[in-house]
C-alpha angles and dihedrals in degrees: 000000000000112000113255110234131181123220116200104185132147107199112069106215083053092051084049096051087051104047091043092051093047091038081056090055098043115255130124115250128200118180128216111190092210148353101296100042085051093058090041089059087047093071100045095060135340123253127216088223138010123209102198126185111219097213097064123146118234093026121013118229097241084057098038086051087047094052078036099064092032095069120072095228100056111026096096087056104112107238122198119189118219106185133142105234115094109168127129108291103021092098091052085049101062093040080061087051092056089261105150098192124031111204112178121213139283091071113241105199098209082043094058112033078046086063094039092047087053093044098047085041097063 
């Protein structure tokens, strides 16, 4: 059975790159556009991994990991946050939000499923 993974991701051709390069390795992708859609998938079933932007409208991605890994149901979900800033600190930034992996944009593919294979592997 293919790994369920949600992708919460803001900028469609993004959201595009990334579900094309996890569909050709064969996992199931479903896509939140922000924050809240993102908690609102949550409930309706559980993914093996979550990708999460950090610059998201509605509900940012460093506030919807933190409400992510406070809640019982959802903490042990892997969390990798794709964002585009970069700077000192930002990954530091994310760790604090519950995030367990940090990827920058641009997206770089072997980058990225590398970092998915390692988090659902573990």
């Amino acid at each position: 059975m293919a790994s369920h993974i949600l992708l919460v991701e803001d900028h469609p051709q993004n959201r595009y790159l990334v579900t094309y390069l996890l569909e050709n390795r064969g996992y199931e992708v479903e896509a939140a556009v922000d924050g809240a859609e993102a908690l609102a998938a949550l409930e309706r079933r559980k993914p093996d991994l979550i990708l999460m932007d950090m610059q998201l409208p509605i509900i940012d991605g460093y506030e919807a990991t933190r409400r992510i890994k406070a809640d019982e149901r959802f903490k042990d979900i892997p969390v990798i946050a794709v964002t585009a800033h970069s700077m000192r600190g930002d990954q530091d930034k994310a760790i604090a939000a519950g995030c367990d992996l940090y990827v920058t944009k641009p997206i770089n593919g072997d980058e990225l499923l590398g970092l998915v294979e390692r988090s659902l592997s573990v």
